[in-house]
LUMTOR-70114 format. One line per 2 residues: number of its first residue (from 0); their letters; for each residue x, y, z of N, C-alpha, C, O, CB. Coordinates in Angstrom, 3 decimals. Glycine has a CB too. Layout:
NUM = a = X Y Z X Y Z X Y Z X Y Z X Y Z ~ ...
//
This chain:
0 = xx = -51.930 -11.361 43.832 -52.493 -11.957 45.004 -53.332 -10.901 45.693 -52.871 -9.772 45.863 -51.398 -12.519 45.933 ~ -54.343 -11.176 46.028 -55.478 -10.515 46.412 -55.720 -10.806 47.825 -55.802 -12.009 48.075 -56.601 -10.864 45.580
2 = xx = -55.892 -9.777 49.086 -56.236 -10.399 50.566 -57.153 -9.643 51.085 -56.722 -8.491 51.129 -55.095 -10.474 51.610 ~ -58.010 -9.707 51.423 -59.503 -8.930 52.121 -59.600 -9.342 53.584 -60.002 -10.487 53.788 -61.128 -9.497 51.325
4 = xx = -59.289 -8.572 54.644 -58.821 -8.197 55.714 -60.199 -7.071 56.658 -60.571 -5.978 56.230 -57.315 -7.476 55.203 ~ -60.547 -7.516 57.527 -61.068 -7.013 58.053 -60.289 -5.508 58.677 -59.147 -5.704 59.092 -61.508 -7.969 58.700
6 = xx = -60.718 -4.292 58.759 -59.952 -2.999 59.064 -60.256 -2.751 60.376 -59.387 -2.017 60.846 -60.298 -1.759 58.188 ~ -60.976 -2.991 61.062 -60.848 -2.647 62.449 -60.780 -4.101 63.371 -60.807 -5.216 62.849 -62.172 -1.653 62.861
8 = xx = -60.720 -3.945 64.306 -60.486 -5.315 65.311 -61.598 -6.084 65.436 -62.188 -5.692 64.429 -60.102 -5.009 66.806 ~ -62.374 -6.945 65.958 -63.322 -8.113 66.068 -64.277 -7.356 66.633 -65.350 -7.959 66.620 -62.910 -9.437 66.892
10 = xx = -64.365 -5.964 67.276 -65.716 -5.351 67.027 -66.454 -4.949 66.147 -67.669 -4.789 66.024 -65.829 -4.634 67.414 ~ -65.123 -4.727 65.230 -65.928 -3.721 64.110 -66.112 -4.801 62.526 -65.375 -4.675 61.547 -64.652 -1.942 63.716
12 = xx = -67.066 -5.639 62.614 -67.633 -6.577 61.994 -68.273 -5.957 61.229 -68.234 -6.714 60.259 -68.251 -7.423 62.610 ~ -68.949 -4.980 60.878 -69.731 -4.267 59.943 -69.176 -3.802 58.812 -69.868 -3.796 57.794 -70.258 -3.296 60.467
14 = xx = -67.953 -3.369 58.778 -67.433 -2.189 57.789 -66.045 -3.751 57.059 -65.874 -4.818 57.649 -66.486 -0.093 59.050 ~ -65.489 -3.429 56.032 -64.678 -4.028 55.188 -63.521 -3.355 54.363 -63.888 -2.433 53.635 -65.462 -4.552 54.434
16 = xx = -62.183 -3.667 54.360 -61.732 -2.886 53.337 -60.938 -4.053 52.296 -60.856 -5.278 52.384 -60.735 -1.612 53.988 ~ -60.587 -3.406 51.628 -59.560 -4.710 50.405 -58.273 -4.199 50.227 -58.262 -3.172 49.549 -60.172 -4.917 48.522
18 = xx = -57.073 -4.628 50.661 -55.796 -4.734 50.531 -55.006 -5.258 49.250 -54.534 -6.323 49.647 -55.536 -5.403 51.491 ~ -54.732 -5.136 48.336 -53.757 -5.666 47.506 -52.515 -5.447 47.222 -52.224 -4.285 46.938 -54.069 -5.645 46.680
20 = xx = -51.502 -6.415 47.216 -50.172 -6.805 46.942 -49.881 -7.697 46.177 -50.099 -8.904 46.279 -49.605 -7.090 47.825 ~ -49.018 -6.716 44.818 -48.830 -7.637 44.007 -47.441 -7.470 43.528 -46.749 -6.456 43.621 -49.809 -7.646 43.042
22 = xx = -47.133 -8.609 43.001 -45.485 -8.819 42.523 -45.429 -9.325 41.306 -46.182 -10.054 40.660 -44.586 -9.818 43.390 ~ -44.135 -8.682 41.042 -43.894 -8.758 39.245 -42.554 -9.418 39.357 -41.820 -9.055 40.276 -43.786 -7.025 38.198
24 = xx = -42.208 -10.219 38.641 -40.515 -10.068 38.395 -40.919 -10.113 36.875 -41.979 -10.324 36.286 -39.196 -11.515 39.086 ~ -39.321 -9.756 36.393 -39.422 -9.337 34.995 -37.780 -10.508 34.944 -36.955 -10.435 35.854 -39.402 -7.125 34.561
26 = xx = -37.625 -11.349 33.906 -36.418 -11.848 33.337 -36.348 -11.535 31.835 -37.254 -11.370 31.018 -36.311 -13.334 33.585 ~ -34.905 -11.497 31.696 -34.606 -11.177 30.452 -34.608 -12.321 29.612 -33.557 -12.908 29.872 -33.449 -10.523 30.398
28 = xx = -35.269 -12.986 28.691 -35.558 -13.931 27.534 -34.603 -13.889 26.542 -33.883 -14.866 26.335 -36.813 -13.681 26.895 ~ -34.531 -13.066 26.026 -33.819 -12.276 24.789 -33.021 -11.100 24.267 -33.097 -10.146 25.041 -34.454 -12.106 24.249
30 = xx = -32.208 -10.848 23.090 -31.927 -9.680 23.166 -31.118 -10.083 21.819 -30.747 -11.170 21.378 -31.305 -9.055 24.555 ~ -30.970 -8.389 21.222 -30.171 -8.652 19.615 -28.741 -7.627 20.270 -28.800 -6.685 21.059 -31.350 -7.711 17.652
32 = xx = -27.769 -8.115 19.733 -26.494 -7.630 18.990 -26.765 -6.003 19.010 -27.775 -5.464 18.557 -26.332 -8.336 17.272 ~ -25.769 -5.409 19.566 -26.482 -3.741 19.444 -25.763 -3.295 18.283 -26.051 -2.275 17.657 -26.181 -2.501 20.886
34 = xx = -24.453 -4.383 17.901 -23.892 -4.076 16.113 -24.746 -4.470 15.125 -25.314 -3.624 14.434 -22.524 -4.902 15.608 ~ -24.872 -5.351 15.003 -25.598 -6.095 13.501 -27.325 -6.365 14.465 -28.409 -6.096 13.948 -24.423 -8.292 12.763
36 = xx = -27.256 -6.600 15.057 -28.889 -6.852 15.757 -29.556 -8.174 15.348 -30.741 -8.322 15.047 -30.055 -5.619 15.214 ~ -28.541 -9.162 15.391 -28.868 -10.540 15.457 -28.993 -11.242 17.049 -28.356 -11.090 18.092 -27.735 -11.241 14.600
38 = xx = -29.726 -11.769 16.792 -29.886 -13.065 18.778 -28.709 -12.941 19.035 -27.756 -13.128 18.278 -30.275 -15.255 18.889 ~ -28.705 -12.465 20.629 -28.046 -13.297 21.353 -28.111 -13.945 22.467 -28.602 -13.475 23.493 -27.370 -12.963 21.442
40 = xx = -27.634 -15.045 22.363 -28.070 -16.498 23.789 -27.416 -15.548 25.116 -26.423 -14.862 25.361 -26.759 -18.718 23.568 ~ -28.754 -16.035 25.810 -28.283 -15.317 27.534 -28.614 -16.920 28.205 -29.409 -17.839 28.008 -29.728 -13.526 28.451
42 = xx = -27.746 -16.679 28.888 -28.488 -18.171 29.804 -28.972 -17.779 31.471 -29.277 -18.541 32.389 -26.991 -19.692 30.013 ~ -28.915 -16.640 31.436 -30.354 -16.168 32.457 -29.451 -15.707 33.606 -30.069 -15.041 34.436 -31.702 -17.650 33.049
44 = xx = -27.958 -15.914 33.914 -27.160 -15.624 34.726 -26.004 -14.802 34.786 -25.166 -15.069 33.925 -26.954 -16.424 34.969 ~ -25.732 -13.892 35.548 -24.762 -12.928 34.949 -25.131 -11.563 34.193 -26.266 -11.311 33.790 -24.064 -13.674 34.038
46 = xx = -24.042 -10.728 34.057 -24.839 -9.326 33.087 -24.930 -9.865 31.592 -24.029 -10.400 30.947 -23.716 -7.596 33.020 ~ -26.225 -9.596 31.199 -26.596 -10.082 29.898 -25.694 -9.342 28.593 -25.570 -8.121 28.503 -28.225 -9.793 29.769
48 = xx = -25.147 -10.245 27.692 -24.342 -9.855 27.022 -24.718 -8.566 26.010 -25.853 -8.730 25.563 -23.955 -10.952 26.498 ~ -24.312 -7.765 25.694 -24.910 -6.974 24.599 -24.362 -7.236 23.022 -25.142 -6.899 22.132 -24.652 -5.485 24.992
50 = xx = -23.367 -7.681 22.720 -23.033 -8.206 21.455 -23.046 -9.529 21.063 -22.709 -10.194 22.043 -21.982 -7.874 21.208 ~ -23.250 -10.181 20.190 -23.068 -11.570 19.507 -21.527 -11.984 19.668 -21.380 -13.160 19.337 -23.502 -11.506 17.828
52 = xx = -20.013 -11.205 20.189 -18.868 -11.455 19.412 -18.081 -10.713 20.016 -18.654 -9.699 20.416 -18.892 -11.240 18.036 ~ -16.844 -10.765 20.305 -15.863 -9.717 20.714 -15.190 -9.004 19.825 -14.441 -8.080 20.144 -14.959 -10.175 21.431
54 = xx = -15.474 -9.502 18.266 -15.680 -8.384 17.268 -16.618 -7.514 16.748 -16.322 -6.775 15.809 -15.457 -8.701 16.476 ~ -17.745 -7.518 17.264 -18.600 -6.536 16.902 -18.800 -5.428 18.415 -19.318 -4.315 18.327 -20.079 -7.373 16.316
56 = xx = -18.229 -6.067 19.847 -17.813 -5.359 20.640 -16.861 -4.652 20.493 -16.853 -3.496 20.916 -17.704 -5.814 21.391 ~ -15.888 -5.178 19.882 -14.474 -4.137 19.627 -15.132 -3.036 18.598 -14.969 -1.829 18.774 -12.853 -5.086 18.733
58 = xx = -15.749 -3.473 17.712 -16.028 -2.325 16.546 -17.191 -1.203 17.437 -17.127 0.015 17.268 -16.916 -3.215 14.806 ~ -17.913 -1.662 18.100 -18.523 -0.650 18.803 -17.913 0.025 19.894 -18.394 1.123 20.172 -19.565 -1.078 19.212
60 = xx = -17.228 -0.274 20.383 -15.990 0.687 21.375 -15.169 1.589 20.629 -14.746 2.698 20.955 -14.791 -0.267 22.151 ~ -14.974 0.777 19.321 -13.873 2.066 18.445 -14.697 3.233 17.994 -14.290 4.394 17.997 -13.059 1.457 16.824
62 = xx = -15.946 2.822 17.585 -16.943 4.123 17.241 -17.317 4.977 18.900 -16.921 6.038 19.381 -18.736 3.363 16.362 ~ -17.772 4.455 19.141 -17.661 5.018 20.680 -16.375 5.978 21.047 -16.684 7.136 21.331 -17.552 3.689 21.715
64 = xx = -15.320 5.734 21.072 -14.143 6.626 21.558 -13.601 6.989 20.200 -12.617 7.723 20.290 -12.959 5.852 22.602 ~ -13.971 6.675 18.916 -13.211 7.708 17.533 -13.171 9.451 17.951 -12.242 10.254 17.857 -14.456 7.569 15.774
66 = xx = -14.661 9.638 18.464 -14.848 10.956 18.232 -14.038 11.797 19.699 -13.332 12.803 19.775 -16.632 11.200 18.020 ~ -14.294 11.307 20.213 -13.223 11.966 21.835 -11.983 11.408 21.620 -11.162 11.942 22.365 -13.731 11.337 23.696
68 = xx = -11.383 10.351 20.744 -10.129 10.797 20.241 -9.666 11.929 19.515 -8.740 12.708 19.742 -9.810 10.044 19.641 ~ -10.650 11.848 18.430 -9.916 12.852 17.543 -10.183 14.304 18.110 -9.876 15.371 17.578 -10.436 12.742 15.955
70 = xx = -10.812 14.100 19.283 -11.051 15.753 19.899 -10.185 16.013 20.774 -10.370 17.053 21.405 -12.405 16.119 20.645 ~ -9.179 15.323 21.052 -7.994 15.125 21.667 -6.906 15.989 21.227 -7.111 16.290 20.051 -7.650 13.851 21.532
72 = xx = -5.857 16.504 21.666 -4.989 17.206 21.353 -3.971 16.211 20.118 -4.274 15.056 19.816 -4.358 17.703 22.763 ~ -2.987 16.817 19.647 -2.457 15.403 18.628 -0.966 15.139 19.907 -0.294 14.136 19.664 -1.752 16.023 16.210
74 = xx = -0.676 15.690 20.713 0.606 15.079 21.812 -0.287 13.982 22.859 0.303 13.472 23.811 1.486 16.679 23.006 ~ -1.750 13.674 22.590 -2.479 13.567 23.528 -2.920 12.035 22.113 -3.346 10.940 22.480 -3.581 15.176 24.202
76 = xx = -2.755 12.270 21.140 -2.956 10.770 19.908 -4.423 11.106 19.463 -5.307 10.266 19.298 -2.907 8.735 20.772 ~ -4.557 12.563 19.280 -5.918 13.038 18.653 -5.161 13.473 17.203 -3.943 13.609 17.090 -6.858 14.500 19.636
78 = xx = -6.135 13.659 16.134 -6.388 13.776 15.032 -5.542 15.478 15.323 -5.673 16.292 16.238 -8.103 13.422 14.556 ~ -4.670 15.476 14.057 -4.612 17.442 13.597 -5.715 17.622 12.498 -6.362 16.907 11.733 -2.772 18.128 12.661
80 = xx = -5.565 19.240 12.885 -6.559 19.590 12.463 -5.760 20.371 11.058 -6.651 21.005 10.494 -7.461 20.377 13.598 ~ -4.750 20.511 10.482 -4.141 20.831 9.758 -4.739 19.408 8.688 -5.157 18.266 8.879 -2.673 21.151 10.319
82 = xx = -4.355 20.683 7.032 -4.667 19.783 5.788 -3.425 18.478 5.774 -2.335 18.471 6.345 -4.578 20.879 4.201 ~ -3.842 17.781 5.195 -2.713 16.667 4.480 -1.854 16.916 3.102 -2.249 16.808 1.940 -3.535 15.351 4.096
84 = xx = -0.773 17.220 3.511 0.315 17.580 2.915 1.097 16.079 1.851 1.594 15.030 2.261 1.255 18.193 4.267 ~ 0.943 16.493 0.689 1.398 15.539 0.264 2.566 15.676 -0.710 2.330 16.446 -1.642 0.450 14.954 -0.136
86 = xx = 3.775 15.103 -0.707 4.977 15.170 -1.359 4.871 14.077 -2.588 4.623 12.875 -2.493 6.180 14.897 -0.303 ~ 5.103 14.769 -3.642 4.888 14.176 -4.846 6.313 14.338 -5.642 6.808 15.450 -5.827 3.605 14.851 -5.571
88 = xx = 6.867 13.242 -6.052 8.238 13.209 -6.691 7.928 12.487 -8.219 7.406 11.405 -8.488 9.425 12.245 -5.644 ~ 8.550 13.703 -9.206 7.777 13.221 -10.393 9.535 12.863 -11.406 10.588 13.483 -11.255 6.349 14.813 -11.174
90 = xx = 9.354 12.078 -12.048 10.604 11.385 -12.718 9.936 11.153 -14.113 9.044 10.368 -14.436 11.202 9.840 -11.906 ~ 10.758 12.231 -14.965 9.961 11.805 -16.668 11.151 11.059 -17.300 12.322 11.420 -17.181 9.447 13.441 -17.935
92 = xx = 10.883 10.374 -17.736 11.972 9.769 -19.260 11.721 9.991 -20.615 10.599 9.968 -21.120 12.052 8.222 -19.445 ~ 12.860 10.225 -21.253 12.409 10.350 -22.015 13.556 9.571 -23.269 14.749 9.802 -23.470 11.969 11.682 -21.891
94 = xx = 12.565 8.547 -23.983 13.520 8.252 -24.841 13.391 8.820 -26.698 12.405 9.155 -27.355 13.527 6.679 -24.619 ~ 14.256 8.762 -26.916 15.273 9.506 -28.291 15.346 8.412 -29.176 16.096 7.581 -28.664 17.072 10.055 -27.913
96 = xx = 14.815 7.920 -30.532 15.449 7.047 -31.304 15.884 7.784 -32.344 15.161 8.706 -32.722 14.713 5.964 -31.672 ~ 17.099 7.541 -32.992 17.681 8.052 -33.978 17.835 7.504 -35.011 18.722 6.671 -35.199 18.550 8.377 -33.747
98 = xx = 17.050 7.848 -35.820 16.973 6.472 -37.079 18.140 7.213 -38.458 17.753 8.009 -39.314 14.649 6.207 -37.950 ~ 19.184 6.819 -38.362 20.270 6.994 -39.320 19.797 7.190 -40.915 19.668 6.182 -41.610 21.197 5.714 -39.174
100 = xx = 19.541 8.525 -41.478 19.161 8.522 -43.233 20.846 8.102 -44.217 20.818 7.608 -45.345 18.462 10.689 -43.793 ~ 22.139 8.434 -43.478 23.180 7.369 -44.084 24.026 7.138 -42.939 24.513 7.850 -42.061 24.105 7.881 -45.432
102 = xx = 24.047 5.551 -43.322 24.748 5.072 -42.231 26.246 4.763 -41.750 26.818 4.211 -40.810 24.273 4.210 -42.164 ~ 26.620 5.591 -43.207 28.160 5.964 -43.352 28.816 7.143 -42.115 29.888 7.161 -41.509 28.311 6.704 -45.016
104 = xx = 27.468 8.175 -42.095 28.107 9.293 -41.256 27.071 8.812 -39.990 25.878 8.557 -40.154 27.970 11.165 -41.960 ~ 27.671 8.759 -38.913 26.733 8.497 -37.166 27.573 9.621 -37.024 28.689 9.945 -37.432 26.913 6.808 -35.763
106 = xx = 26.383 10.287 -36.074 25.866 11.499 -35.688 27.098 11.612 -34.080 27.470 10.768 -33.264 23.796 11.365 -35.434 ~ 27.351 12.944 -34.243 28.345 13.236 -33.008 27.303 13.093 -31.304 26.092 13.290 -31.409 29.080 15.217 -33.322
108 = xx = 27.772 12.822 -30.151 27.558 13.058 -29.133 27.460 14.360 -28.854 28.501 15.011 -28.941 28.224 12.512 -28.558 ~ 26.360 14.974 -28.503 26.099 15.981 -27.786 27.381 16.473 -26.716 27.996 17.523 -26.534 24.834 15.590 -27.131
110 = xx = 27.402 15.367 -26.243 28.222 15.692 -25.046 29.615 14.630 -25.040 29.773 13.817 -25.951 27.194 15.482 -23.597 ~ 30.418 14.736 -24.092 31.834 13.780 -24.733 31.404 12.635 -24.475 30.369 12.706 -23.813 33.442 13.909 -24.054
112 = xx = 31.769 11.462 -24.725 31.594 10.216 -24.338 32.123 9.901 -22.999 33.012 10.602 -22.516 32.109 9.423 -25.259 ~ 31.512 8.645 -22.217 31.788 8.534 -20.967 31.815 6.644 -20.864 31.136 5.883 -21.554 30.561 9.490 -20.011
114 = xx = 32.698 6.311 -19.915 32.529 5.003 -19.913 31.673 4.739 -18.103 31.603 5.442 -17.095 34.275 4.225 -20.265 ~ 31.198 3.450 -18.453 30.247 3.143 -17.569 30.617 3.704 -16.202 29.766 4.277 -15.522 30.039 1.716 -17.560
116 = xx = 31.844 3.554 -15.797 31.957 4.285 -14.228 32.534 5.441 -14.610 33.656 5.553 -14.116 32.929 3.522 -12.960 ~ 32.075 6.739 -15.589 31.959 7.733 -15.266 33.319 8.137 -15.826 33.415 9.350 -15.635 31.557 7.861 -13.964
118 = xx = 34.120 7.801 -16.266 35.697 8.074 -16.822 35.159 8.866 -18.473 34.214 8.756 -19.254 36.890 6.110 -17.059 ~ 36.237 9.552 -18.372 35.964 9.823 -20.143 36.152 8.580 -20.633 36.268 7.581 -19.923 37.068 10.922 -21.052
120 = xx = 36.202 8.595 -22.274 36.129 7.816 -23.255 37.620 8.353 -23.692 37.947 9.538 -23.766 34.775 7.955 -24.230 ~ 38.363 7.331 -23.937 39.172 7.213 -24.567 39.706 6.140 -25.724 39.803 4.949 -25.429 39.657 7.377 -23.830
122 = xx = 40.009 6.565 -26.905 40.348 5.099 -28.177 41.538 4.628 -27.812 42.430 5.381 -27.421 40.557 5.474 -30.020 ~ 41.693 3.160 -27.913 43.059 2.663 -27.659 43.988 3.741 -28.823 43.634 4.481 -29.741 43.153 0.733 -28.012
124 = xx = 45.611 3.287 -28.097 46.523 4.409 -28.473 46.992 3.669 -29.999 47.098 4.175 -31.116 47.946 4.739 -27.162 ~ 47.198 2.382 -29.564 48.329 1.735 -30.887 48.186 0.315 -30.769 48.222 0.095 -29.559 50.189 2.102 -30.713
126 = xx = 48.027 -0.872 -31.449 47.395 -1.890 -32.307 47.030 -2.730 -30.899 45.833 -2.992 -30.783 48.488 -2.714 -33.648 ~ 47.829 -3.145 -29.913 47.943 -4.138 -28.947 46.448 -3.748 -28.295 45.516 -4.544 -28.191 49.412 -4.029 -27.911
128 = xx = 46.429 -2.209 -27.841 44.913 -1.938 -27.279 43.800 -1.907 -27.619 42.768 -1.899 -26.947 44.719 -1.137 -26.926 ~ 44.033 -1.880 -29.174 42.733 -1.778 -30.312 41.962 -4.152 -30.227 40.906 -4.779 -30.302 43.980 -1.012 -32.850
130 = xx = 43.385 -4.395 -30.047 42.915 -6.131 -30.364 42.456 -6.251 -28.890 41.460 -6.938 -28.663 44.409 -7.541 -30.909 ~ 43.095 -5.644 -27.881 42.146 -6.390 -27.094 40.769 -5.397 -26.766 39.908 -5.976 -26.104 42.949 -6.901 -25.676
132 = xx = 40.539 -4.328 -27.055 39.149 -3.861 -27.280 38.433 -3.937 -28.309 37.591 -3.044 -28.221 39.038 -2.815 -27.110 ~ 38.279 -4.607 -29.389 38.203 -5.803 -29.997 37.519 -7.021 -29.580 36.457 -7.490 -29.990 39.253 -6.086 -30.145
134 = xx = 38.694 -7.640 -28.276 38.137 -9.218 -28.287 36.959 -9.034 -26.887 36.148 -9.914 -26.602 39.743 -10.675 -27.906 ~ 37.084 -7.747 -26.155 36.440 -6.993 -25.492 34.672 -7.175 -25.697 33.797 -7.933 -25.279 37.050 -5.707 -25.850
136 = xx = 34.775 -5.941 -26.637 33.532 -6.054 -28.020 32.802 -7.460 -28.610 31.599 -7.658 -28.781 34.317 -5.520 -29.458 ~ 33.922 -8.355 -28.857 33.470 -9.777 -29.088 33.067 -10.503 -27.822 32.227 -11.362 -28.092 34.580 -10.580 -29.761
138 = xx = 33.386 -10.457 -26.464 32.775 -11.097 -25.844 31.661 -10.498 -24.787 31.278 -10.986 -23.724 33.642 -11.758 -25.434 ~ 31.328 -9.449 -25.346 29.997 -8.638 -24.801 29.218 -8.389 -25.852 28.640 -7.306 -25.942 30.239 -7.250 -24.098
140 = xx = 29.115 -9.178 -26.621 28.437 -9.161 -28.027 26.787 -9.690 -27.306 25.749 -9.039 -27.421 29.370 -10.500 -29.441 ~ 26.904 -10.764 -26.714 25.565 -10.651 -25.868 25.279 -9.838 -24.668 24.470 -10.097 -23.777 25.280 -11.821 -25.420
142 = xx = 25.991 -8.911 -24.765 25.649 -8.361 -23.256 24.440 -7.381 -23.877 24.585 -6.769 -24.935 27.168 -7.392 -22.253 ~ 23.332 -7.331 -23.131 22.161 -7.013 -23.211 22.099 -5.338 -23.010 21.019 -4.756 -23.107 21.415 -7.878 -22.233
144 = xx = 22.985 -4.827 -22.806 23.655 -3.093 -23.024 24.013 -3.282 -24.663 23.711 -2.342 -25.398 25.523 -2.600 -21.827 ~ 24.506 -4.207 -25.121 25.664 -3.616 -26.164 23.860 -4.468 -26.980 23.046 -3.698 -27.491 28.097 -4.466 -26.363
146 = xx = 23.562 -6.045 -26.938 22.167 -6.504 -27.919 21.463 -5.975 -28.590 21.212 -6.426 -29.708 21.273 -6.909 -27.494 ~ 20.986 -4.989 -28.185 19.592 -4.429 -29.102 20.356 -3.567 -30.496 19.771 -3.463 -31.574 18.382 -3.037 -27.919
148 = xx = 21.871 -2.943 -30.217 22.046 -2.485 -30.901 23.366 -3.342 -32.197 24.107 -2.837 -33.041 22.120 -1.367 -30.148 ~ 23.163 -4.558 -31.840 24.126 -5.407 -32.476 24.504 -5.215 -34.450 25.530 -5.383 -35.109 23.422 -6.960 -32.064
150 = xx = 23.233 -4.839 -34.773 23.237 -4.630 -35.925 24.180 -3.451 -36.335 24.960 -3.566 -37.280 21.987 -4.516 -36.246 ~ 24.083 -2.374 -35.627 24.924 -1.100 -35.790 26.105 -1.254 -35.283 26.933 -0.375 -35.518 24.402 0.068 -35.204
152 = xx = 26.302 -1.853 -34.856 28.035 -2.158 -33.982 28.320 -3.487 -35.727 29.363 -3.412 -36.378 27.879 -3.520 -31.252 ~ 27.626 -4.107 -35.956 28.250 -4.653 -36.616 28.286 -4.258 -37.982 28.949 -4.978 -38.727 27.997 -5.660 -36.407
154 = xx = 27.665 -3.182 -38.511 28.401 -2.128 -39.673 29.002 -1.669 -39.507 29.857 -1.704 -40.392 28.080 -1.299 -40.251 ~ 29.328 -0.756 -38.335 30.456 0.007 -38.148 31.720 -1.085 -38.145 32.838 -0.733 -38.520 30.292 0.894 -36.764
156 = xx = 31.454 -2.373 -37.712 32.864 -3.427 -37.786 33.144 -3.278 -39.129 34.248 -2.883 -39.505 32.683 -5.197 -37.395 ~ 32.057 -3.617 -40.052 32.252 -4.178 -41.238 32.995 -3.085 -41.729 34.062 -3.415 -42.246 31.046 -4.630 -42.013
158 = xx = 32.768 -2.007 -41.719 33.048 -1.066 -42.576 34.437 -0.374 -41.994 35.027 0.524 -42.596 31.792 -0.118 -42.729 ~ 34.816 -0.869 -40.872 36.480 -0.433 -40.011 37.156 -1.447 -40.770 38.197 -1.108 -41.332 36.744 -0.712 -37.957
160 = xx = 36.748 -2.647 -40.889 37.375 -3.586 -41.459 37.865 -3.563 -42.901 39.010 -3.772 -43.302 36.670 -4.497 -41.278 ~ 36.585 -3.217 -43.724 36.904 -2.335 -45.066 38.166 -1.445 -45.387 39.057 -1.503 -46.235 35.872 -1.388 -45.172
162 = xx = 37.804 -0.449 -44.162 38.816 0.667 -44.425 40.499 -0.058 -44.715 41.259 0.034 -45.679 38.781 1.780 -42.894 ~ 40.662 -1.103 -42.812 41.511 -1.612 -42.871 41.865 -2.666 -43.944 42.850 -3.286 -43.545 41.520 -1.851 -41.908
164 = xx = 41.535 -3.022 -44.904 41.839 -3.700 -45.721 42.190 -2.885 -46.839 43.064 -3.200 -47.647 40.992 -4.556 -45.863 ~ 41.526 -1.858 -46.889 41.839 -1.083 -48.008 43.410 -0.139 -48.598 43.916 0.225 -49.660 40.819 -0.237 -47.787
166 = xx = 43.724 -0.071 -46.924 44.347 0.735 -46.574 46.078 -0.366 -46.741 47.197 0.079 -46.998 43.619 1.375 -45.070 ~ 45.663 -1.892 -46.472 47.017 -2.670 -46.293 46.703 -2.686 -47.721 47.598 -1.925 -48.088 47.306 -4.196 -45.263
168 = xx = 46.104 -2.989 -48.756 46.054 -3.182 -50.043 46.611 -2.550 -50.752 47.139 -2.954 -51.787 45.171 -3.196 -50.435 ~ 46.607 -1.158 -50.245 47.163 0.044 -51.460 48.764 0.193 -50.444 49.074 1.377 -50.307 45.795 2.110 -51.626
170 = x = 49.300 -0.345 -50.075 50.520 -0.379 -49.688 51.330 -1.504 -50.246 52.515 -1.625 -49.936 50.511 -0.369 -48.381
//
């Protein structure tokens, strides 16, 4: 807006000056996401949003305060500055197959025999303990400890059985 104003009072008709006053407003139209930098809708009222999302606001606040966290003391929930220590627990197995060249003689235990909770091994004493470790043997015949090796438990039967027959025969 433009106004041309006479500068001195109603005598001074001769001389002229020019005055201008002008006005701007500025509104905000538009604006992108300061995360990803996609539109976001303003509707002209209020502080204009700066993110699309209150997840791409949260992710820009966490970058924002990462670094003055971790410059933080660690009693204070800052980062140490010490390496990362790592505990490593290592467990080898190792398995042994023993493939029998005669299957008359099986090979001694290294060490004494042991029964499952840790007791020695002991052979029944006299006939009553032998039948029922025996009917023992027969009904863990599927037990999946004694299975894989069913074949060898059942030569060694065959051949106890042998003996014992051999033995009432020549009497």
């Amino acid at each position: 807006m433009t106004k041309v104003a006479p500068e001195g009072g109603p005598d001074d008709l001769g001389r002229s000056s020019v005055s201008e006053t002008s006005t701007a407003r500025e509104q905000l139209v538009g604006r992108t996401c300061a995360w990803c930098g996609e539109p976001v809708a303003y509707s002209g009222r209020g502080r204009p949003p700066r993110y699309c999302s209150p997840v791409h606001r949260r992710r820009a606040w966490e970058l924002r305060t990462a670094q003055d966290r971790a410059e933080c003391p660690v009693s204070d929930g800052g980062q140490s500055r010490e390496p990362v220590r790592e505990v490593v627990q290592r467990t080898e197995t190792v398995v042994r197959t023993v493939v029998l060249q005669d299957p008359d003689r099986i090979p001694l235990a290294p060490r004494a025999a042991q029964r499952l909770n840790g007791e020695p091994y002991t052979l029944p004493e006299d006939a009553v303990e032998w039948i029922e470790a025996l009917a023992a043997l027969r009904r863990a015949a599927t037990d999946p400890k004694i299975y894989p090796f069913r074949e060898h438990v059942a030569l060694a039967c065959e051949k106890a059985a042998q003996a014992l027959r051999g033995e009432f025969s020549s009497r």
